[in-house]
Every structure is written in structure tokens, then in C-alpha cells.
C-alpha positions in Angstrom: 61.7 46.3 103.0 61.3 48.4 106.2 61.6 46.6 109.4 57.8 47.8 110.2 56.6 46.1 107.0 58.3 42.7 107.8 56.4 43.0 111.4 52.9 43.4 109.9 53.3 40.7 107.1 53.9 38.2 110.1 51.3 39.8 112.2 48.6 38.9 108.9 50.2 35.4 108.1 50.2 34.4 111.9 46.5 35.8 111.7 47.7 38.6 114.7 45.5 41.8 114.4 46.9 45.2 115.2 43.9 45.2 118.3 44.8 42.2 119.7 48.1 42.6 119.7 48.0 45.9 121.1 45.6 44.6 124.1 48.0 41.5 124.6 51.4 43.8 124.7 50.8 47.0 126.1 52.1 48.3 122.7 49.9 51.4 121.6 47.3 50.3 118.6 48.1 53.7 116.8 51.8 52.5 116.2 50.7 49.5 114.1 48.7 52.0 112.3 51.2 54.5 111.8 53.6 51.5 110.3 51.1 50.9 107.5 50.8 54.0 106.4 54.4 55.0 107.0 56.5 51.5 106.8 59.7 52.2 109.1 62.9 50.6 110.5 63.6 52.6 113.3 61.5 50.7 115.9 62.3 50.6 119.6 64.3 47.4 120.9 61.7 47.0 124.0 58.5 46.7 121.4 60.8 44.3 119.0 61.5 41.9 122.4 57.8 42.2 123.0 56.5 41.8 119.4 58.8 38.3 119.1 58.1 37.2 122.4 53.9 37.7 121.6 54.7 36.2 118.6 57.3 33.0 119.8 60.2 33.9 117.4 63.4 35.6 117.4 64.2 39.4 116.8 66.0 38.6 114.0 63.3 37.2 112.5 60.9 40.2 112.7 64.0 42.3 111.4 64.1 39.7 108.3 67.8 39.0 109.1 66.8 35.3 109.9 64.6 31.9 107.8 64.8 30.8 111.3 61.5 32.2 113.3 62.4 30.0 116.5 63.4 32.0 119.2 66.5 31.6 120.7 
């Protein structure tokens, strides 16, 4: 599974839509859109800090590399 993929499943558990979290980070809409239809792992480090702290867990969470979600 891409790291993109693992992102957006989280995003539609945690009941986060692409909109709001683009209005809430700064992060552009279009990339959330461009993920779905192109799942990717090569994601910058400055949106993966902003994706887990929007979302209150760690990077190695959103990267799947961690059960854990709390952030350390």
C-alpha cells in the first residue's frame, strides 16, 4: 500500500474531507485529489508533520509503519 493511500483511509475513518483538510493546513486540495487517483509514497516530510499534527498522531502512523496513532 502506497503511503498516499494509508493517508486518505485515515482521512475517511477519522471522517477528515480532502476540503477541510486542505482549508485547515494550507496543504493544496488538488494533492488529495491527485493521491486518489494516483496512490503515491513519495510525499514531502513538511505535509506528513502537518497531515499528523491535523490529525493528532504520529508520522509513522500515516506511513503505516506504526498500530500506535498517538503522537509522540
Amino acid at each position: 500500500m502506497e503511503h498516499s493511500e494509508n493517508i486518505l483511509r485515515i482521512m475517511d475513518e477519522r471522517g477528515v474531507t480532502s476540503y477541510r483538510m486542505a482549508k485547515e493546513t494550507g496543504i493544496s486540495e488538488s494533492l488529495f485529489g491527485a493521491w486518489r487517483k494516483k496512490p503515491t509514497s513519495k510525499i514531502y516530510s513538511c505535509n506528513l508533520v502537518l497531515i499528523a499534527q491535523y490529525l493528532g498522531c504520529s508520522v509513522d502512523y500515516l506511513l503505516g509503519l506504526s498500530d500506535d496513532p498517538s503522537p509522540r
